[in-house]
N, C-alpha and C positions, 0 to 999 in steps of 0.2 A: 495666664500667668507668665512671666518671667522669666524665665530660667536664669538672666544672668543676672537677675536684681534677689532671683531666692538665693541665687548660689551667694550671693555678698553677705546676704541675714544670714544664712545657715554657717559658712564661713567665720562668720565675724563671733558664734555661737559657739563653735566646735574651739576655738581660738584661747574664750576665756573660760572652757572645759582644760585644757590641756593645760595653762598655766596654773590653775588650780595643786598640780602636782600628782604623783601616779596614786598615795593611798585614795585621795578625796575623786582621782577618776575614774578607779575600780570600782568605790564607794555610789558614785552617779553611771555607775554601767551602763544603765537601761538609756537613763539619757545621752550618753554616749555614744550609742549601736544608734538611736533614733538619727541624731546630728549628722554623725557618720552617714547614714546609709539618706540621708537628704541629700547633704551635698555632691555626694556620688552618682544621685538619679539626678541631680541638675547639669553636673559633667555628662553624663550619657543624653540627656537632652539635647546638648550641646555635640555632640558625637567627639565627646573627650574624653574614647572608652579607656587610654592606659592610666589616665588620672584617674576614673572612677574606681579600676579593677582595684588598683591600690588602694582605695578607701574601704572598695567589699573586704579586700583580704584583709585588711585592720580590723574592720568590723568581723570579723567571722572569726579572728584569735580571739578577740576579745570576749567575745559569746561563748566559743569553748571552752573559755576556763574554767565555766559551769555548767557544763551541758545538759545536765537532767533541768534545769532552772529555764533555761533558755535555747530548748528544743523547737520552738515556734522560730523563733526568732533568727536561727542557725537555718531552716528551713526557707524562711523567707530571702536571706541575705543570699543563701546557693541557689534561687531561683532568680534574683535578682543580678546574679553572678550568671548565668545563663542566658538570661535578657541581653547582656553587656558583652559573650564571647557571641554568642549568634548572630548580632549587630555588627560585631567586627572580623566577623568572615571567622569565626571559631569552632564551626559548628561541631567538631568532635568533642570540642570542653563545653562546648553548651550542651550537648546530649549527658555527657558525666555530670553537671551540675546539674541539669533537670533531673535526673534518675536520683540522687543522691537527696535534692530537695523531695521530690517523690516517695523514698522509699520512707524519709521521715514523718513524712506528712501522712502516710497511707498507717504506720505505726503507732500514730495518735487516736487514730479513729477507733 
């Protein structure tokens, strides 16, 4: 795969997400956080961790605005937020992002 031909699809996705307008983007959350958190693993593909971090932290307000709903999803994005400081020489916010995706994840079970 790609990385800079998904980053264009995914991109060109999140795009006509956002002109939508902010009720109808709250309203499509889920597919919001998914969009989100593509074009963000295709920046980290690309070792373009400040552009991706900024798409996990979008993605991860976005998911706590409901957090009992989207406690998977909050869990996946901080682990994926850890992928992303570890890669970029972060390794103290990668260890709080992995513990924090951790502690959610071990709470589900």
């Amino acid at each position: 795969i790609n990385p800079q031909a998904a980053q264009m699809y995914f991109s060109n996705a999140l795009q006509v997400i956002e002109r939508c307008g902010e009720h109808k983007k709250r309203a499509m959350a889920y597919m919001y956080s998914v969009v989100l958190g593509s074009v963000a693993r295709c920046y980290d593909a690309q070792q373009m961790f400040t552009e991706s971090e900024s798409l996990y932290l979008t993605d991860l307000s976005l998911l706590k605005e409901k957090p009992q709903e989207n406690r998977r999803g909050i869990a996946t994005t901080l682990n994926n937020l850890a992928i992303n400081y570890f890669h970029s020489g972060r390794v103290e916010k990668a260890i709080e992002m992995y513990e924090q995706a951790m502690e959610m994840w071990t709470a589900d079970s």
